[in-house]
DRENTORKOL-3810 file (N, C-alpha, C; in nm, 4 decimals):
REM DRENTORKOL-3810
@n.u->8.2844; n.v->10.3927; n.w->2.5722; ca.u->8.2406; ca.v->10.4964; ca.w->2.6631; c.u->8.3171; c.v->10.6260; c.w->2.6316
@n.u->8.2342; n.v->10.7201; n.w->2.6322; ca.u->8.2838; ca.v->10.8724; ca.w->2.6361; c.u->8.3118; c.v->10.9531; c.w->2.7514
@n.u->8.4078; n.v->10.9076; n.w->2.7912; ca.u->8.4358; ca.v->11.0340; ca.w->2.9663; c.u->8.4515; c.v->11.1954; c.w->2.9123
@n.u->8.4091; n.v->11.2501; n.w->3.0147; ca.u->8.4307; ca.v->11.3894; ca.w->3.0356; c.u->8.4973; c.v->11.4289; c.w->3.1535
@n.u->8.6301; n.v->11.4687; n.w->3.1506; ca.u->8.6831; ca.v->11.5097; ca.w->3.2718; c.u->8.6881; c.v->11.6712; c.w->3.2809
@n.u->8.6765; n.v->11.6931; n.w->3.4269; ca.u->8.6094; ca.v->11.8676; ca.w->3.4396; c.u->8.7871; c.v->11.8534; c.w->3.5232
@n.u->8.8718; n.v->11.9571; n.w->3.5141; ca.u->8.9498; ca.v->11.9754; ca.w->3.6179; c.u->8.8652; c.v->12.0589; c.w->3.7362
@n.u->9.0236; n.v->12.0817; n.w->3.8569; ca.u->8.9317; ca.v->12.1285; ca.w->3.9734; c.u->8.9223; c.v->12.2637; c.w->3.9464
@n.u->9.0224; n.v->12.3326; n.w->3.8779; ca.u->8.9580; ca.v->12.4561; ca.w->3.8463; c.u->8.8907; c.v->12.5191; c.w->3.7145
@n.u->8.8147; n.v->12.3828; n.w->3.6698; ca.u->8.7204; ca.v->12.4642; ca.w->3.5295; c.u->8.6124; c.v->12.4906; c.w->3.5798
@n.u->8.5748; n.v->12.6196; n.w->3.4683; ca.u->8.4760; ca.v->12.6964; ca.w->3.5350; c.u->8.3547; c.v->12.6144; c.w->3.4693
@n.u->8.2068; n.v->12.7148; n.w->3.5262; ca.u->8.0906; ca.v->12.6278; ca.w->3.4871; c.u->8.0448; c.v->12.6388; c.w->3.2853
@n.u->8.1133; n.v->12.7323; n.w->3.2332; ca.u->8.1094; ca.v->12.7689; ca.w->3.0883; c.u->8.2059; c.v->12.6505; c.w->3.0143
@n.u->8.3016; n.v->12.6135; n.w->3.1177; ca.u->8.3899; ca.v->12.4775; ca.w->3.0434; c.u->8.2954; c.v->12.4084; c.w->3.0252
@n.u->8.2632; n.v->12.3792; n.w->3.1849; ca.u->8.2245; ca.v->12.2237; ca.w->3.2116; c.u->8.0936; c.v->12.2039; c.w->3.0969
@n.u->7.9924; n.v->12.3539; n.w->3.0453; ca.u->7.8757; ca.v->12.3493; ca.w->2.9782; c.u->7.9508; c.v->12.2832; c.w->2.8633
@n.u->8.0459; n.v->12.4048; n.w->2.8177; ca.u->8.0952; ca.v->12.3648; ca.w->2.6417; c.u->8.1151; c.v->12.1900; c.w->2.6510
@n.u->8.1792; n.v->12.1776; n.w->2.7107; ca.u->8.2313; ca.v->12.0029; ca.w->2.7328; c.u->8.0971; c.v->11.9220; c.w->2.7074
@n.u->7.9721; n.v->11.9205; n.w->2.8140; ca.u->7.9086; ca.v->11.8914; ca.w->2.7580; c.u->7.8205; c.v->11.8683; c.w->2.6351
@n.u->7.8542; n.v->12.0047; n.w->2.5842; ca.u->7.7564; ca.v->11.9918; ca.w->2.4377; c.u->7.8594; c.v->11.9379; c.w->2.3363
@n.u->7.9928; n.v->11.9401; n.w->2.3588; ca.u->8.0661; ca.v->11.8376; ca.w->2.2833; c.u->8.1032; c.v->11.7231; c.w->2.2781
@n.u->8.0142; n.v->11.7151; n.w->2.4231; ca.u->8.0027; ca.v->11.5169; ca.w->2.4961; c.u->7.9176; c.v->11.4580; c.w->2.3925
@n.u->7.7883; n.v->11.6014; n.w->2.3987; ca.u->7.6506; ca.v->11.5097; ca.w->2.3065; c.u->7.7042; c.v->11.5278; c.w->2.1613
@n.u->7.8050; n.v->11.6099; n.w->2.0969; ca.u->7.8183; ca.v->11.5519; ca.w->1.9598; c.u->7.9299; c.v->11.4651; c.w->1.9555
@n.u->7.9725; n.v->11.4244; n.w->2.0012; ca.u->8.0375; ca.v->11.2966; ca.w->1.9961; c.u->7.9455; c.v->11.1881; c.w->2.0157
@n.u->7.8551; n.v->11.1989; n.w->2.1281; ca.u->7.7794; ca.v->11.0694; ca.w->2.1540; c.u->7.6722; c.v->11.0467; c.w->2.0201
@n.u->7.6300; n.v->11.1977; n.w->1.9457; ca.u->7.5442; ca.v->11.1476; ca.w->1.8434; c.u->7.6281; c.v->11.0983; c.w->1.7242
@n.u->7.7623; n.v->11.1016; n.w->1.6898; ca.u->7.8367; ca.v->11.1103; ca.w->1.6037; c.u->7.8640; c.v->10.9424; c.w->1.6240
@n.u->7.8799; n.v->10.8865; n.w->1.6966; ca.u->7.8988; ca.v->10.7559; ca.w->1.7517; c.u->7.8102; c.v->10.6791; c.w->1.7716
@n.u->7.7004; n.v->10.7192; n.w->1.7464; ca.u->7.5855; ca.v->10.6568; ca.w->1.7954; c.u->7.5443; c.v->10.5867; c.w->1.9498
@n.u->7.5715; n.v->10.4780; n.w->1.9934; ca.u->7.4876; ca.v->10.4628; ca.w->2.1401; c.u->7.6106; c.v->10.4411; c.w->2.2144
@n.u->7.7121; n.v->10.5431; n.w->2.2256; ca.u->7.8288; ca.v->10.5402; ca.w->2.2845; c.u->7.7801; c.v->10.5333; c.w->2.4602
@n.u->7.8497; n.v->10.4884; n.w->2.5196; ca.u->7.7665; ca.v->10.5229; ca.w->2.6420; c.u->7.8801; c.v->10.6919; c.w->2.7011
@n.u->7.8206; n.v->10.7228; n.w->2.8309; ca.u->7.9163; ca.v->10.8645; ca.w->2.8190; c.u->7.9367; c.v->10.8796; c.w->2.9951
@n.u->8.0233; n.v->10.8998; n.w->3.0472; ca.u->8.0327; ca.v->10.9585; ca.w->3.2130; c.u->8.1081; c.v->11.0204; c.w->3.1982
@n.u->8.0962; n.v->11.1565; n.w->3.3121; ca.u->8.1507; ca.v->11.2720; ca.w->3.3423; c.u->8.2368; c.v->11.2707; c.w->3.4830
@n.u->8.3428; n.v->11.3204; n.w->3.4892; ca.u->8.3976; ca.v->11.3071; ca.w->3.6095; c.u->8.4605; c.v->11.4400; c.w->3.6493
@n.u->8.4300; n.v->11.4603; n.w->3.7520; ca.u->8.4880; ca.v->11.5982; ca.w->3.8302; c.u->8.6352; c.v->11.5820; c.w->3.8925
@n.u->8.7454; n.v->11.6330; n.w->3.8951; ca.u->8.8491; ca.v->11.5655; ca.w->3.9810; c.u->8.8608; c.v->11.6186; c.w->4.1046
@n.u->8.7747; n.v->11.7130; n.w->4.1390; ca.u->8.7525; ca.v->11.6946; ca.w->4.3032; c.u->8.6710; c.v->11.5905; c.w->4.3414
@n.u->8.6295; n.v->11.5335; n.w->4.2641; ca.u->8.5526; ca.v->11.3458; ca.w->4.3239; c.u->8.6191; c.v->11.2422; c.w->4.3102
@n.u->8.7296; n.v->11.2356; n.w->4.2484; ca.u->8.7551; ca.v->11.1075; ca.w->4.1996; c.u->8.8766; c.v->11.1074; c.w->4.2936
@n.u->8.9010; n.v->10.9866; n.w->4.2831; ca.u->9.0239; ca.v->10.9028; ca.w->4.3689; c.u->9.1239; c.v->10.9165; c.w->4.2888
@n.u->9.2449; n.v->10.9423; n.w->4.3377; ca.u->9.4232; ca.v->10.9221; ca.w->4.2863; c.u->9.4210; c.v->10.7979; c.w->4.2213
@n.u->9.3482; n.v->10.7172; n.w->4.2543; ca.u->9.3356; ca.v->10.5364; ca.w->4.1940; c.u->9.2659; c.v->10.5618; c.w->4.0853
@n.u->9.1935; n.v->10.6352; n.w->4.0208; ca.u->9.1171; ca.v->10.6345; ca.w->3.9298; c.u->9.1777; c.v->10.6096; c.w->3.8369
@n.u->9.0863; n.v->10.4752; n.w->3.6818; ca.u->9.1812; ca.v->10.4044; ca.w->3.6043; c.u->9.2449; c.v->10.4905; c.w->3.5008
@n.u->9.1823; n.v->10.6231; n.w->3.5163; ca.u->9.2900; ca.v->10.6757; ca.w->3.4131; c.u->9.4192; c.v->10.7045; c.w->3.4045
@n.u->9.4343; n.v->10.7241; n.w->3.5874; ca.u->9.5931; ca.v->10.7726; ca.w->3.6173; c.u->9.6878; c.v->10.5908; c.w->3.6258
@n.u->9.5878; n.v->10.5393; n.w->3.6432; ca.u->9.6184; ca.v->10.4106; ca.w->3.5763; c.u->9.7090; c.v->10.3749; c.w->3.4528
@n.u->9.6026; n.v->10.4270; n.w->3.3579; ca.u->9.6504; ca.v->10.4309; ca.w->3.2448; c.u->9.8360; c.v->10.5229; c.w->3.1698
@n.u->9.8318; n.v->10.6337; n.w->3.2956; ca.u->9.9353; ca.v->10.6440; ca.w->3.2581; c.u->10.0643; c.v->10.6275; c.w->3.3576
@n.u->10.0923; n.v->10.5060; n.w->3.3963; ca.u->10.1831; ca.v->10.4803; ca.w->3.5091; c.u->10.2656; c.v->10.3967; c.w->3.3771
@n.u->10.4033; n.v->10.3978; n.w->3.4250; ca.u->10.4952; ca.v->10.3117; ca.w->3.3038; c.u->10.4710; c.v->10.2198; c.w->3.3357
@n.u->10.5291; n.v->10.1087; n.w->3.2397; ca.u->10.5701; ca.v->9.9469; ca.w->3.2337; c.u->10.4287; c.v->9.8872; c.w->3.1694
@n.u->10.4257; n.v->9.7659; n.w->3.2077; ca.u->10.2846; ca.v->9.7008; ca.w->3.1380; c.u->10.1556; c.v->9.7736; c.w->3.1780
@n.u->10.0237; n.v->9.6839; n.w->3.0719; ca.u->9.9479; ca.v->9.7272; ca.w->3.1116; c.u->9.8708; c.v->9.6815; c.w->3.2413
@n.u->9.6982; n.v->9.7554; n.w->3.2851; ca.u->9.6867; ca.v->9.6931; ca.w->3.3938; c.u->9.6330; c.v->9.5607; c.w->3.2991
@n.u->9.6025; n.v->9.4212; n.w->3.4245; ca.u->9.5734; ca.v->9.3114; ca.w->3.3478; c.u->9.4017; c.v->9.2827; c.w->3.2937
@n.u->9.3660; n.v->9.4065; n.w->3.3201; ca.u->9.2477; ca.v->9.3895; ca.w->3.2809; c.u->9.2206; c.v->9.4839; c.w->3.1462
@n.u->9.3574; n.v->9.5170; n.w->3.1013; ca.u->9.3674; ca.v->9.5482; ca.w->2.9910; c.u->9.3793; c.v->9.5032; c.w->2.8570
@n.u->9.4287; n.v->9.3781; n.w->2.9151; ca.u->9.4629; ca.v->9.2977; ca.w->2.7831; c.u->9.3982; c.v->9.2276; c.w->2.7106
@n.u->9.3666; n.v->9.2136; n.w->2.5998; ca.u->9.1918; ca.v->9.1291; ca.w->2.5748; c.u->9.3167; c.v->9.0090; c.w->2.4955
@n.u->9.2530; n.v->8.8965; n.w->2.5066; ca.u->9.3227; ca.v->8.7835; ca.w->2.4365; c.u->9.3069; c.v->8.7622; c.w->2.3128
@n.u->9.1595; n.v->8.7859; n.w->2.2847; ca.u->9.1158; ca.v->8.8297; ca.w->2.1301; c.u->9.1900; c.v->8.8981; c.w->2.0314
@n.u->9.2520; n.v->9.0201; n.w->2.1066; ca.u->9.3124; ca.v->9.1100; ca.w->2.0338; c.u->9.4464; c.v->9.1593; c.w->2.0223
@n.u->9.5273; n.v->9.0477; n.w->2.1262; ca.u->9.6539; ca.v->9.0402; ca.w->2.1343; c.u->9.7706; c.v->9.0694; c.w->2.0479
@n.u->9.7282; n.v->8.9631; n.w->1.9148; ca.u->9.8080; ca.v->8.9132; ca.w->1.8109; c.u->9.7688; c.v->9.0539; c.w->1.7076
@n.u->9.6587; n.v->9.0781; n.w->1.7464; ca.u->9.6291; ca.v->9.2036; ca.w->1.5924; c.u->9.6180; c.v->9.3779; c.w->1.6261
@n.u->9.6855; n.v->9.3643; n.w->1.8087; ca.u->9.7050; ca.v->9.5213; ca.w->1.7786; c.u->9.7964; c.v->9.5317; c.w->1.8385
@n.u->9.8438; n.v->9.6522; n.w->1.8719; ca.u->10.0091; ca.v->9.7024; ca.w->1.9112; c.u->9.9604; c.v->9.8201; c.w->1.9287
@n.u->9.9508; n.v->9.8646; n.w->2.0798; ca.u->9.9645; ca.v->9.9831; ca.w->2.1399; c.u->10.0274; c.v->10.1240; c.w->2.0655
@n.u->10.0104; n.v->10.1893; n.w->2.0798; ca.u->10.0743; ca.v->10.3354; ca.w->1.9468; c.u->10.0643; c.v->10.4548; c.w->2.0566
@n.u->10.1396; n.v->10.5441; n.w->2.0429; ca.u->10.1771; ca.v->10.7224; ca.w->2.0805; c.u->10.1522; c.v->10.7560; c.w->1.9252
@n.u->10.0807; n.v->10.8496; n.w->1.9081; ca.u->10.1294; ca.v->10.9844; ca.w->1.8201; c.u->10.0904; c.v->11.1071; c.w->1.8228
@n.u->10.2108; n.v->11.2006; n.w->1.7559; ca.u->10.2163; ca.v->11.2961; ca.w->1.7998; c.u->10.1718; c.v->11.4292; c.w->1.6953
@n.u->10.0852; n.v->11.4729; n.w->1.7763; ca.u->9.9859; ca.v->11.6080; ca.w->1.6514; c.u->10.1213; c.v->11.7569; c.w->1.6939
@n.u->10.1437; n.v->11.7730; n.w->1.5700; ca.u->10.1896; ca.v->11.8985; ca.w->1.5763; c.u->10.1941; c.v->11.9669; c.w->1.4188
@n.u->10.2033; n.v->12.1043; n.w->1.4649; ca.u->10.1972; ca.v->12.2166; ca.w->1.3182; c.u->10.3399; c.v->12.2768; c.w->1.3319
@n.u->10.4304; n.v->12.2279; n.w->1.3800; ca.u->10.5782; ca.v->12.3186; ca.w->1.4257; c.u->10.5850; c.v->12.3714; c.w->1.2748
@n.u->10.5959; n.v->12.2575; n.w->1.1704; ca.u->10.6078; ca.v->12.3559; ca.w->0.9986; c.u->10.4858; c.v->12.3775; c.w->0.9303
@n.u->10.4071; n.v->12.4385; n.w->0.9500; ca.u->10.2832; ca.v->12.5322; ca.w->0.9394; c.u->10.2029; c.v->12.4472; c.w->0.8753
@n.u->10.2063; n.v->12.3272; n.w->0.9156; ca.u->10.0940; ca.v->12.2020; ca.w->0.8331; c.u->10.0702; c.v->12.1716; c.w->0.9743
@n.u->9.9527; n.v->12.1276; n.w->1.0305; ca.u->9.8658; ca.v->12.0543; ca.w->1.1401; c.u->9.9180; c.v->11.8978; c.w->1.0621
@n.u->10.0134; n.v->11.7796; n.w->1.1254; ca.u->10.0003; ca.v->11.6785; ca.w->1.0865; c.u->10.0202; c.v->11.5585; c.w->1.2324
@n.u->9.9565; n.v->11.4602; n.w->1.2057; ca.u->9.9758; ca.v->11.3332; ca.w->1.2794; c.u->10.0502; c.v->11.2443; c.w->1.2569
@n.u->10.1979; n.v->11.2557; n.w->1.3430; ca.u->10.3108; ca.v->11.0879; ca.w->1.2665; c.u->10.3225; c.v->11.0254; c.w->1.4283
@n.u->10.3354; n.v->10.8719; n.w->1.3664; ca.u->10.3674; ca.v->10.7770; ca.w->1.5040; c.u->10.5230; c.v->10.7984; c.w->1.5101
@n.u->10.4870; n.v->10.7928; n.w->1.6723; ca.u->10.5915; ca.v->10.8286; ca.w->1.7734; c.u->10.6275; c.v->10.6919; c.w->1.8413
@n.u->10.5709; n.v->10.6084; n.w->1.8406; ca.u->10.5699; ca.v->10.4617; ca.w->1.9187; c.u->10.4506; c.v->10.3793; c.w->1.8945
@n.u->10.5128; n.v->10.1890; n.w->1.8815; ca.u->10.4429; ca.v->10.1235; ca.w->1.8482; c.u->10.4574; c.v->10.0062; c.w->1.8962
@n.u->10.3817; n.v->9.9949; n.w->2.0151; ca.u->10.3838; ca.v->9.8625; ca.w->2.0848; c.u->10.4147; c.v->9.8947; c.w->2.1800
@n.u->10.4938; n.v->10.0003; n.w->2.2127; ca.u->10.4889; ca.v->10.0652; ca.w->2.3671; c.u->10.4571; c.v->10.1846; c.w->2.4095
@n.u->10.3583; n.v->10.2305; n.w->2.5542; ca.u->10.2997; ca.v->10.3250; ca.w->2.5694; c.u->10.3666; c.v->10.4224; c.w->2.6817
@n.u->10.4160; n.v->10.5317; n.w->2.6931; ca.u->10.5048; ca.v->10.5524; ca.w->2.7784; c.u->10.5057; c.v->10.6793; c.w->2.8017
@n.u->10.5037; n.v->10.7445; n.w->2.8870; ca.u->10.5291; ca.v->10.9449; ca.w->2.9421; c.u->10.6408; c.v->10.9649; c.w->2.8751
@n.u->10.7745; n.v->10.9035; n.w->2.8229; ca.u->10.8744; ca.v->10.9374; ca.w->2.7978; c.u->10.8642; c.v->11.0180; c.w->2.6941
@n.u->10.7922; n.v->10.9585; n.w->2.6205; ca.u->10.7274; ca.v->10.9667; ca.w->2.4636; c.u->10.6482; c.v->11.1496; c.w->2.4395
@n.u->10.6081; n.v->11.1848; n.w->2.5888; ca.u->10.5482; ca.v->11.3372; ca.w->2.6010; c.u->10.6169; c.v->11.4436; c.w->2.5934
@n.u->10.5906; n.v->11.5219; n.w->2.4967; ca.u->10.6697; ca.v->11.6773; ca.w->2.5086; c.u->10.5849; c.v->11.7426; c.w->2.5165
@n.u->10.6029; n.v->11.8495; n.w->2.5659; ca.u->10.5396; ca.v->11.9664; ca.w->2.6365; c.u->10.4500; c.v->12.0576; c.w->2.5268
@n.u->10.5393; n.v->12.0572; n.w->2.4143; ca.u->10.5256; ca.v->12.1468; ca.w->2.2554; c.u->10.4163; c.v->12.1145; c.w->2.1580
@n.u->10.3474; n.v->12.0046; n.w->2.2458; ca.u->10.3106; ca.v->11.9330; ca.w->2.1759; c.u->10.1398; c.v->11.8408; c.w->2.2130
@n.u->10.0630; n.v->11.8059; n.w->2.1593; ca.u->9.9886; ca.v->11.7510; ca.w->2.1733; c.u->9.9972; c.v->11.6016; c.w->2.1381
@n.u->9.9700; n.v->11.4991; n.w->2.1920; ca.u->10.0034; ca.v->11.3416; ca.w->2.1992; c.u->9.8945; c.v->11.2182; c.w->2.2213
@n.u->9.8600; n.v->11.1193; n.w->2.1048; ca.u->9.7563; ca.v->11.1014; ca.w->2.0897; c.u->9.7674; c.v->10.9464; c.w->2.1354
@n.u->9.7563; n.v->10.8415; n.w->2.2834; ca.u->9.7646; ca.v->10.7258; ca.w->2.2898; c.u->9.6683; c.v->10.6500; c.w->2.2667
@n.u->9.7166; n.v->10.5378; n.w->2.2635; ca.u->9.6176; ca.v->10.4470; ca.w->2.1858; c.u->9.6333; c.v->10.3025; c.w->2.2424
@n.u->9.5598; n.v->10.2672; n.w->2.3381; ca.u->9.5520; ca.v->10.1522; ca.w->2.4105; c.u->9.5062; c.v->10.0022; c.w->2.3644
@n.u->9.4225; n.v->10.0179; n.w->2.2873; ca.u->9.3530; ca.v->9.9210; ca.w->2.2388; c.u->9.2111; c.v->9.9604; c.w->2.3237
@n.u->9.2262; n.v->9.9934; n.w->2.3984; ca.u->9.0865; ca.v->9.9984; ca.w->2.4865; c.u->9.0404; c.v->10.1537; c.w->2.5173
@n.u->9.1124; n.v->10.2656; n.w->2.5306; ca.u->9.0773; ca.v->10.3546; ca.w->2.5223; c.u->9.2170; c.v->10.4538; c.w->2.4415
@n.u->9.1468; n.v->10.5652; n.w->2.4175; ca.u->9.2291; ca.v->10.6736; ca.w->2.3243; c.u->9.3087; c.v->10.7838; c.w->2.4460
@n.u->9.4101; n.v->10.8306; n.w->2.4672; ca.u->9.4041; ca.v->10.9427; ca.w->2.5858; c.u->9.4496; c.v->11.0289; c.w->2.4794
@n.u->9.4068; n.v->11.1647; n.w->2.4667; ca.u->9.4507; ca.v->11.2446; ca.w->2.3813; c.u->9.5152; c.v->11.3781; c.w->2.5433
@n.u->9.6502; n.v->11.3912; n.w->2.5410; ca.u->9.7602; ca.v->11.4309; ca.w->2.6165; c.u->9.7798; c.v->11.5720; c.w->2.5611
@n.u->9.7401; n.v->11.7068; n.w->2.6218; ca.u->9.7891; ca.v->11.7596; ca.w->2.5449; c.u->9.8811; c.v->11.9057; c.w->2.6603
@n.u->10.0128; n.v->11.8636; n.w->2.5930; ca.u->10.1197; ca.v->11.9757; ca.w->2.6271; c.u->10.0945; c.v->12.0792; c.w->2.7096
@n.u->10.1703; n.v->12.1618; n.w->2.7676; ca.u->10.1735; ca.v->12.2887; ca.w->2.8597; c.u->10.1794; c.v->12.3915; c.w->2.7479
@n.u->10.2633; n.v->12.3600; n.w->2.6655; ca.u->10.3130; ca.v->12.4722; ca.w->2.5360; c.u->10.2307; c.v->12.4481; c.w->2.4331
@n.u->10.1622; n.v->12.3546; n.w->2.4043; ca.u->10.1173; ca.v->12.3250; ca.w->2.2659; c.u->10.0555; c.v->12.4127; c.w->2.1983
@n.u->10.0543; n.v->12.4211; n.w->2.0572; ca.u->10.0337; ca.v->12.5935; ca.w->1.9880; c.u->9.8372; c.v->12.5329; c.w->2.0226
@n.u->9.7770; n.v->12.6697; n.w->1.9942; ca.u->9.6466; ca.v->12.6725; ca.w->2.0123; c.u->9.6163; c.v->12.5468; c.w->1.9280
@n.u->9.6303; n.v->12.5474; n.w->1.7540; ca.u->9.5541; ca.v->12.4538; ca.w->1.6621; c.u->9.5516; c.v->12.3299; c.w->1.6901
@n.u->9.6459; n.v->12.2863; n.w->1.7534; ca.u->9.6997; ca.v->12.1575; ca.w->1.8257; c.u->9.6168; c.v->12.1242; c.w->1.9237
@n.u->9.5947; n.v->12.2412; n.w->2.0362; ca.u->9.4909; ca.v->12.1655; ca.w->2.1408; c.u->9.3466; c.v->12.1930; c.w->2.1030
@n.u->9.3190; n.v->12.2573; n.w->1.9942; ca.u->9.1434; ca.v->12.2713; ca.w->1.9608; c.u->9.1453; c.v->12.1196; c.w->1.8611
@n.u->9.2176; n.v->12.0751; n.w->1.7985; ca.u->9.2401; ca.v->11.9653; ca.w->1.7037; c.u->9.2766; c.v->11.8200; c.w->1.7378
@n.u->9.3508; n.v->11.8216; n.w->1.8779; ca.u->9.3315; ca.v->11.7099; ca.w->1.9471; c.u->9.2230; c.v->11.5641; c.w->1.9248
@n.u->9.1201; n.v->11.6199; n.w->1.9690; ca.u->9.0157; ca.v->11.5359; ca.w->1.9571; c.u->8.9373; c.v->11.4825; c.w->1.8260
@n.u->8.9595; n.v->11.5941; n.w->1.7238; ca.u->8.9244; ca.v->11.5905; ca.w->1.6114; c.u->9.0172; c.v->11.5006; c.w->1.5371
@n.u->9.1315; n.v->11.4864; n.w->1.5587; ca.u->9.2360; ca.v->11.3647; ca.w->1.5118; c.u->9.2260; c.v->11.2468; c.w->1.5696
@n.u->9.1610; n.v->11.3166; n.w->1.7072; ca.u->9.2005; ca.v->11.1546; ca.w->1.7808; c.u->9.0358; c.v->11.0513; c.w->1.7274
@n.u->8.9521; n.v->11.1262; n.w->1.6921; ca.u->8.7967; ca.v->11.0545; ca.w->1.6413; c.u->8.8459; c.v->11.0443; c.w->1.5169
@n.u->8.8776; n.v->11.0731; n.w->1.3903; ca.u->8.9160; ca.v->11.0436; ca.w->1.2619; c.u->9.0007; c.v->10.9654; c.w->1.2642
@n.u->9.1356; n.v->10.9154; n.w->1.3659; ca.u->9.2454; ca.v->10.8256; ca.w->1.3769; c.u->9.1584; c.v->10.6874; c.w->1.3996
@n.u->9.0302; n.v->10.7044; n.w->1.5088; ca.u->8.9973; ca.v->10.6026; ca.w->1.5604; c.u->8.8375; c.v->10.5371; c.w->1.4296
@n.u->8.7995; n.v->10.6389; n.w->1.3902; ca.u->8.7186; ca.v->10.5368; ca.w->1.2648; c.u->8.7818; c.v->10.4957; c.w->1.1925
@n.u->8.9273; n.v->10.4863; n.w->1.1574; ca.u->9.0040; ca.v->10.3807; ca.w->1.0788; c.u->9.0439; c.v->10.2465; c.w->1.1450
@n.u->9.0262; n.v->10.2465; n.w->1.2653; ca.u->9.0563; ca.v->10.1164; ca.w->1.3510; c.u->8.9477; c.v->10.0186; c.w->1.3368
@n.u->8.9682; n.v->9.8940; n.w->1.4344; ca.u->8.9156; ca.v->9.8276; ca.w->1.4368; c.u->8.8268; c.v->9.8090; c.w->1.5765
@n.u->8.8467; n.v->9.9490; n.w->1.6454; ca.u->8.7931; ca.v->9.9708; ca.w->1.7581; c.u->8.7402; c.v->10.1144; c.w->1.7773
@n.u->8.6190; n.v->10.1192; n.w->1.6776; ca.u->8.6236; ca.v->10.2679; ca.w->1.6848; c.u->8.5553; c.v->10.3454; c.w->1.7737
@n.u->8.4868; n.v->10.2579; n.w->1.8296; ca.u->8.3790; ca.v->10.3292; ca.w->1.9693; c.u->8.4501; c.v->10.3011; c.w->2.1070
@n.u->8.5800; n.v->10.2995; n.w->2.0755; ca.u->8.6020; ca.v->10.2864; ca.w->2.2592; c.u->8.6202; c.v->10.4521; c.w->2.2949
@n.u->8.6587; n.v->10.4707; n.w->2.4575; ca.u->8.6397; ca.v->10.6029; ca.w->2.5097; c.u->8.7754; c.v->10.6849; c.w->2.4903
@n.u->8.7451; n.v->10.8332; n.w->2.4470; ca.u->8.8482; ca.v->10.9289; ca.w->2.4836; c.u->8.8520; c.v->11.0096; c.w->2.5656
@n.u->8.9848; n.v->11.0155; n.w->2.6350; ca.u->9.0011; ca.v->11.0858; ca.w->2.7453; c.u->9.1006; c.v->11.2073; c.w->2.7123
@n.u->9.0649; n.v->11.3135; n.w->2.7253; ca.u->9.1952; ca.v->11.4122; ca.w->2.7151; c.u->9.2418; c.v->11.4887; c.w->2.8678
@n.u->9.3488; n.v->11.4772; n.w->2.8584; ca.u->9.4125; ca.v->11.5186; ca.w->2.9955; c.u->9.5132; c.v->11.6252; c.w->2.9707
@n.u->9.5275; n.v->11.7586; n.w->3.0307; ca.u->9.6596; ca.v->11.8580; ca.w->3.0115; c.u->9.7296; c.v->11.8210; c.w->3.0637
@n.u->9.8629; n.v->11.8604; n.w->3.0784; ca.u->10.0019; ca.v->11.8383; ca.w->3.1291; c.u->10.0065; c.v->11.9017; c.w->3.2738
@n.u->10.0406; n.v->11.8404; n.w->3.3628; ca.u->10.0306; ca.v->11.8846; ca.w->3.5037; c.u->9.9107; c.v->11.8102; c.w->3.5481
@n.u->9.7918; n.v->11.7662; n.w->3.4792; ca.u->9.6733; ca.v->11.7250; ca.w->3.5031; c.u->9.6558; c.v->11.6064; c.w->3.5380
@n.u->9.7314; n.v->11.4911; n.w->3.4993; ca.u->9.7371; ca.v->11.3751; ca.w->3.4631; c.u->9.7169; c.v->11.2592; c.w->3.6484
END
């Protein structure tokens, strides 16, 4: 699944652009399924803020299938030395600790992608986000699960 999250104060030109980059992802993926979420609708419980609470995961996270052959990952997109590059930051554990501000941060659940991105992060970093986080994920073995990107303060 492909979520789209609108914050409460994006305007209606976000929320459009978002969409037309919902549908090239969804054609790029083929029969991805896709929901949109507003966060003046959604609940504080909602599984994304889920997703980023410390310690384990929730238990309906864990697939048994896929236990033994994946390991949770952070990594972290940055251009600080004038190259745009992606290196792992963590492997096997998923954690806020792991977030800097400077920076854009790419998790990796096994079940969904959250692409995290910084208060400070230089522009190339947050237009490139997603574009790393879909090229990271056709090398997996899970390449159609959903991405979520969330700003800092947003979460």
């Amino acid at each position: 699944c492909i979520y789209q999250w609108n914050g409460k104060e994006c305007s209606k030109d976000e929320k459009f652009r978002a969409v037309q980059y919902l549908q090239t992802l969804k054609s790029d993926r083929g029969k991805a399924k896709t929901e949109s979420y507003d966060e003046r609708d959604i609940s504080d419980g909602h599984h994304v803020y889920e997703l980023l609470k410390e310690g384990e995961p929730p238990a309906d996270e864990v697939d048994d299938d896929d236990c033994d052959s994946f390991s949770p990952s952070v990594f972290r997109l940055s251009d600080e030395d004038g190259k745009l590059s992606m290196t792992l930051v963590s492997e096997g554990r998923i954690s806020k600790e792991f977030l800097k501000s400077d920076d854009v941060f790419i998790a990796d659940t096994g079940k969904e992608v959250l692409v995290w991105v910084g208060k400070h992060a230089r522009e190339g970093e947050k237009k490139n986000g997603m574009r790393y986080a879909h090229t990271y994920l056709q090398g997996t073995r899970h390449p159609l699960v959903s991405v979520t990107v969330l700003k800092e303060g947003q979460e």
